[in-house]
OpenMM code with the backbone's topology and positions (N, CA, C; nanometers):
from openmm import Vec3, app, unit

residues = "UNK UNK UNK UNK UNK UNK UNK UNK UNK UNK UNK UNK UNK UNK UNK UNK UNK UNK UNK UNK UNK UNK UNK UNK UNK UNK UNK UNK UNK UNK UNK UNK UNK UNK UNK UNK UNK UNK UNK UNK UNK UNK UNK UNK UNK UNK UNK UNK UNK UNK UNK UNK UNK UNK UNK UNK UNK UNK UNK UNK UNK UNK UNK UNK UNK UNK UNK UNK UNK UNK UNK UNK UNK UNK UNK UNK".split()
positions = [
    Vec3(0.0861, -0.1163, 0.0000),
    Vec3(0.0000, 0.0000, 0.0000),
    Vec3(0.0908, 0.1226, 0.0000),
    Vec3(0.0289, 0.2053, -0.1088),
    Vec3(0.1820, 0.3314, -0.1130),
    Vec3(0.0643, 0.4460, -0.1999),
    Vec3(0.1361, 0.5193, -0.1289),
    Vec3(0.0545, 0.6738, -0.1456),
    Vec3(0.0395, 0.7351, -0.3198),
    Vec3(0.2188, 0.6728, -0.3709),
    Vec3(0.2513, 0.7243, -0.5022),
    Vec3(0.2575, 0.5991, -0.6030),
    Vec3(0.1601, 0.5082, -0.6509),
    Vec3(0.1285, 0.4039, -0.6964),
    Vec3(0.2447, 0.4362, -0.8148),
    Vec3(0.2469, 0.4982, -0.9302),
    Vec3(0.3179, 0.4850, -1.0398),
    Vec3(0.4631, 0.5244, -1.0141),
    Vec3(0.4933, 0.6322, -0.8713),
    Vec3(0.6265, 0.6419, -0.8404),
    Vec3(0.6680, 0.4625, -0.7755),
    Vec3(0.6244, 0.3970, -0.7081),
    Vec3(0.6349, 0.2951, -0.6674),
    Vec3(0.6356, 0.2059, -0.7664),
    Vec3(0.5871, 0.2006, -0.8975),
    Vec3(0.5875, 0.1101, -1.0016),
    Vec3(0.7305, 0.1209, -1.0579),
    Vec3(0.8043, 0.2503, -1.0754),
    Vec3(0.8693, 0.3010, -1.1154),
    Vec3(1.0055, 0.2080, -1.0569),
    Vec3(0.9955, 0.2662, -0.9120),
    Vec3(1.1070, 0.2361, -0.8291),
    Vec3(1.1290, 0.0437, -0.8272),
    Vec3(1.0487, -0.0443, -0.8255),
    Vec3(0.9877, -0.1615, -0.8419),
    Vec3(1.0637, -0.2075, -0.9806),
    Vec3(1.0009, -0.1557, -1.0720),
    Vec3(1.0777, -0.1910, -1.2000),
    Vec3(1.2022, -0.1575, -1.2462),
    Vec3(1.2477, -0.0632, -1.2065),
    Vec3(1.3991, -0.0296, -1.1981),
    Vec3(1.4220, -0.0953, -1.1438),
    Vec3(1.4113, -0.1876, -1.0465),
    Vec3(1.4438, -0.3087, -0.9463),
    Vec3(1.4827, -0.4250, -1.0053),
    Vec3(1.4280, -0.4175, -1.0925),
    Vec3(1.4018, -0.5668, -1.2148),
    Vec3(1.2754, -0.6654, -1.1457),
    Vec3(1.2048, -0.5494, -1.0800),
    Vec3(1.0492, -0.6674, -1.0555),
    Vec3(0.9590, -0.6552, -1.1282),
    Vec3(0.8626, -0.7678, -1.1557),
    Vec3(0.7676, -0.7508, -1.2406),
    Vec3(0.6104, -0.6679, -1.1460),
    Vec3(0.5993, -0.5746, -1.1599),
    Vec3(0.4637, -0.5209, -1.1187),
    Vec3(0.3604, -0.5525, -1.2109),
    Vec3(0.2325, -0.6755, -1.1915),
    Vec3(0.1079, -0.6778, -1.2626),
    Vec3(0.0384, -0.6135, -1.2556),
    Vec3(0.0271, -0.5131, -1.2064),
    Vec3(-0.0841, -0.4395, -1.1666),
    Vec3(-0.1231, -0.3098, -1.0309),
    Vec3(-0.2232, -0.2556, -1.0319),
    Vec3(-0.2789, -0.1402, -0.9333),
    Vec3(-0.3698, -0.1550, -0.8971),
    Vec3(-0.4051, -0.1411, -0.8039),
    Vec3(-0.5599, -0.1147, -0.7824),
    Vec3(-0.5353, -0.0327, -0.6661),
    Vec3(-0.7454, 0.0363, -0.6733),
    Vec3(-0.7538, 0.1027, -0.5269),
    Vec3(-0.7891, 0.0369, -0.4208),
    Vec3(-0.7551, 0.1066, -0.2860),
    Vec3(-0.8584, 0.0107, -0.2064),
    Vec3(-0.9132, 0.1020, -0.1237),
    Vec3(-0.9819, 0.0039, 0.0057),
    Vec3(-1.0363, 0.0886, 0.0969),
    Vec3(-0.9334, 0.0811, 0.2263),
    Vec3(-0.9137, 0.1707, 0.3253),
    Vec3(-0.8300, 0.1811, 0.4217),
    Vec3(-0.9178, 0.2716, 0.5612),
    Vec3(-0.9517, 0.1733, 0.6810),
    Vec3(-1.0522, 0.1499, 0.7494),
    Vec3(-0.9680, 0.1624, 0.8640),
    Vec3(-0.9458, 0.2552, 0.9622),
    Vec3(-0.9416, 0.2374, 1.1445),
    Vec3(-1.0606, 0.1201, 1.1805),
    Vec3(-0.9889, 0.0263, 1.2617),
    Vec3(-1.0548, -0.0828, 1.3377),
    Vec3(-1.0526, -0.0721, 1.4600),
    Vec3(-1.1620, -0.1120, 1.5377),
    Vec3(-1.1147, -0.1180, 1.7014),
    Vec3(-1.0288, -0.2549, 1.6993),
    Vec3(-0.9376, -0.2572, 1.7736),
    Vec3(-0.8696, -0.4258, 1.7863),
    Vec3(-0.9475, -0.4910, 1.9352),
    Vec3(-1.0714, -0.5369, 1.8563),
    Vec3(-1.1600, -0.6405, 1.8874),
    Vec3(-1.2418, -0.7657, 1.8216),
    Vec3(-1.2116, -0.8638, 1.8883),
    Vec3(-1.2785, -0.9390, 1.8370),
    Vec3(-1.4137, -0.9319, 1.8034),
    Vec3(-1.4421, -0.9791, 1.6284),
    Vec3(-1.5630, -0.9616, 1.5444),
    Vec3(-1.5560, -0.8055, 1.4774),
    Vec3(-1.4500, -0.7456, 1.5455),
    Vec3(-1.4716, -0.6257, 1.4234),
    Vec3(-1.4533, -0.6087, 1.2750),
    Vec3(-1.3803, -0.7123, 1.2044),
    Vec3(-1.3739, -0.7429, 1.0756),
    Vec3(-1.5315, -0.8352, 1.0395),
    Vec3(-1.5599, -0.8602, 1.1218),
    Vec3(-1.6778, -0.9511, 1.0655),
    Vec3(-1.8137, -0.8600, 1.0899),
    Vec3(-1.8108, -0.7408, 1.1623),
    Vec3(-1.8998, -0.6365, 1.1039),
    Vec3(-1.9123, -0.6019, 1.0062),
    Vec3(-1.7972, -0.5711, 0.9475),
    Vec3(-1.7344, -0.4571, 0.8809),
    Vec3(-1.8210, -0.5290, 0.6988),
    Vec3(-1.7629, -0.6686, 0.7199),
    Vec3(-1.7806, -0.7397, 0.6230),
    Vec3(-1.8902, -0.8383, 0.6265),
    Vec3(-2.0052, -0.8141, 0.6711),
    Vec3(-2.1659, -0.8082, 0.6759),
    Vec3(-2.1882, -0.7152, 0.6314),
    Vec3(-2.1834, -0.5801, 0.6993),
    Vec3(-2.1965, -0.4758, 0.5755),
    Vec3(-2.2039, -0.4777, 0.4447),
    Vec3(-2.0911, -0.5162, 0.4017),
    Vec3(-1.9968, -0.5296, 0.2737),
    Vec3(-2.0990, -0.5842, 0.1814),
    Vec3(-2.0711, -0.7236, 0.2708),
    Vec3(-2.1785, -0.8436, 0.1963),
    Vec3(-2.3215, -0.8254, 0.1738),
    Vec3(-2.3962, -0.7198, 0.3056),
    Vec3(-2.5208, -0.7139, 0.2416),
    Vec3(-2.5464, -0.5831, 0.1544),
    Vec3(-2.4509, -0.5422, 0.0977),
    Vec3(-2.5027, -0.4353, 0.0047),
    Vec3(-2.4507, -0.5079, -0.1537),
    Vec3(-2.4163, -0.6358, -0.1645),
    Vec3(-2.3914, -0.7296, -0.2263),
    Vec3(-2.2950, -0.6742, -0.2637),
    Vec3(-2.1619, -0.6499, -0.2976),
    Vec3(-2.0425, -0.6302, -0.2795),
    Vec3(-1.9746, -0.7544, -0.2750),
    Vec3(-1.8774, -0.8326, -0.3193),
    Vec3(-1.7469, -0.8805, -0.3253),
    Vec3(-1.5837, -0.8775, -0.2845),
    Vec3(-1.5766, -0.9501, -0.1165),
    Vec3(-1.4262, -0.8780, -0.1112),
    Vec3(-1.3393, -0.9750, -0.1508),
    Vec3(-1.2415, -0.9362, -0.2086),
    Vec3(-1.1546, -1.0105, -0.2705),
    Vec3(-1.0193, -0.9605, -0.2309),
    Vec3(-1.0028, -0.8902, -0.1586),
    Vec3(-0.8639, -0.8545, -0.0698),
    Vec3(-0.8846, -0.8077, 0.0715),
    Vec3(-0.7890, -0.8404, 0.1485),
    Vec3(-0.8372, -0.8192, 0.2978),
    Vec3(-0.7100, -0.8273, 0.3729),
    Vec3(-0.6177, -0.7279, 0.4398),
    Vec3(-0.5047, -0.7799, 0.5274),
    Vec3(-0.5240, -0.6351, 0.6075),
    Vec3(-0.4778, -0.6093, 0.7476),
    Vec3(-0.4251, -0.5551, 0.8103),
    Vec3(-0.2905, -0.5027, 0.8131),
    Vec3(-0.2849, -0.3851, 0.7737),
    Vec3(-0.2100, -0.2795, 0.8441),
    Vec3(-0.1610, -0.2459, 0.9605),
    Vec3(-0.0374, -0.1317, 0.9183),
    Vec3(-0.0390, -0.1013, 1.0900),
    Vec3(-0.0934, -0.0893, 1.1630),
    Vec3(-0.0693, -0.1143, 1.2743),
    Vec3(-0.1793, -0.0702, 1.3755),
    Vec3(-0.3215, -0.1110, 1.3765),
    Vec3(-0.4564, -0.0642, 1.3465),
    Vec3(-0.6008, -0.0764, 1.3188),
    Vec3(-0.6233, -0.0632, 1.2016),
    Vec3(-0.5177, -0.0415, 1.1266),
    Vec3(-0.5517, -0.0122, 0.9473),
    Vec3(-0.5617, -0.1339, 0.9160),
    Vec3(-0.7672, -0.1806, 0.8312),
    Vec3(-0.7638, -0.2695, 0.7728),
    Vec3(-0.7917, -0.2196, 0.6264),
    Vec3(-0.7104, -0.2882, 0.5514),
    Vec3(-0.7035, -0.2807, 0.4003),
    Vec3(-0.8440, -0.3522, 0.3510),
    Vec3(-0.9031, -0.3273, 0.2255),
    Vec3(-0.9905, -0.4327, 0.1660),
    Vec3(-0.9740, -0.3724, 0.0216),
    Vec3(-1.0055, -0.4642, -0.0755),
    Vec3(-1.0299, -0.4157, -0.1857),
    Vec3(-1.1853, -0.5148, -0.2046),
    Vec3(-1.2107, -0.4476, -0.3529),
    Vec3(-1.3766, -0.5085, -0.3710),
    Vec3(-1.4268, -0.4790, -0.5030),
    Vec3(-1.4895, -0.5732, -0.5320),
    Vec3(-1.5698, -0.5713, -0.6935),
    Vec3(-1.6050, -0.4267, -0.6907),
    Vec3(-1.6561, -0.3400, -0.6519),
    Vec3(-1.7215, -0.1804, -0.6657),
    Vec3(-1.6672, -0.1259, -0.4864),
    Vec3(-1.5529, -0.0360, -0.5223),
    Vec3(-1.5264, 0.0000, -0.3954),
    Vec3(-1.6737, 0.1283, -0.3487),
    Vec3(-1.7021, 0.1944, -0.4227),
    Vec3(-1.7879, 0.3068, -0.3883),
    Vec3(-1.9144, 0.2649, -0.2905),
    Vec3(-1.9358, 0.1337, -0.3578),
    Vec3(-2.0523, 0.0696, -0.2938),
    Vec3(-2.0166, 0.0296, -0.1656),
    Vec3(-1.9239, -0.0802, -0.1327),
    Vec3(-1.8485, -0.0599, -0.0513),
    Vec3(-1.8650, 0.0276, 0.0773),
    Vec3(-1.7832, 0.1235, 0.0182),
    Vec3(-1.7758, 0.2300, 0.1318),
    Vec3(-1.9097, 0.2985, 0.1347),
    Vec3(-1.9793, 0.3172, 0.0984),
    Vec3(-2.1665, 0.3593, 0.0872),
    Vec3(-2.1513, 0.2512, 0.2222),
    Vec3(-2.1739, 0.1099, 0.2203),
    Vec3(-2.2367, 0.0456, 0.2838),
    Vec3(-2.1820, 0.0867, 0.4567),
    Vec3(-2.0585, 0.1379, 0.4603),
    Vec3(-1.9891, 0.1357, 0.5618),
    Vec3(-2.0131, 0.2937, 0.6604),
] * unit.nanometer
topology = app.Topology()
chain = topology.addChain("A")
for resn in residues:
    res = topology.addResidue(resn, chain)
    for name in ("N", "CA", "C"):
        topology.addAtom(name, app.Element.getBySymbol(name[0]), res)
């Protein structure tokens, strides 16, 4: 996760790595409690939404990405 996606592609491939790809995501403060990801993602799910990426961040930062982020974050 990086602020300057194409400066980071940049730096990456000058590396000699292969970068497939970008995307956006969503980036969420969590309480660190148990079932708070499984709120989060009931939500998600009942505004029929698709998550297909999901890891934690520093700290309470949870990452997600999703078939329609806008919707998404609507639901949230």
């Amino acid at each position: 996760m990086v602020k300057d996606g194409a400066g980071a592609r940049r730096v990456l491939e000058d590396a000699g790595m292969e970068v497939s790809g970008e995307r956006e995501v969503l980036v969420l403060e969590v309480e660190d409690r148990p079932g708070a990801f499984a709120g989060i993602a009931r939500k998600i799910a009942n505004a029929g939404v698709n998550v297909d990426l999901v890891y934690l961040a520093t700290w309470t930062r949870l990452v997600i990405g999703a078939g329609d982020l806008d919707k998404a974050q609507a639901a949230l």
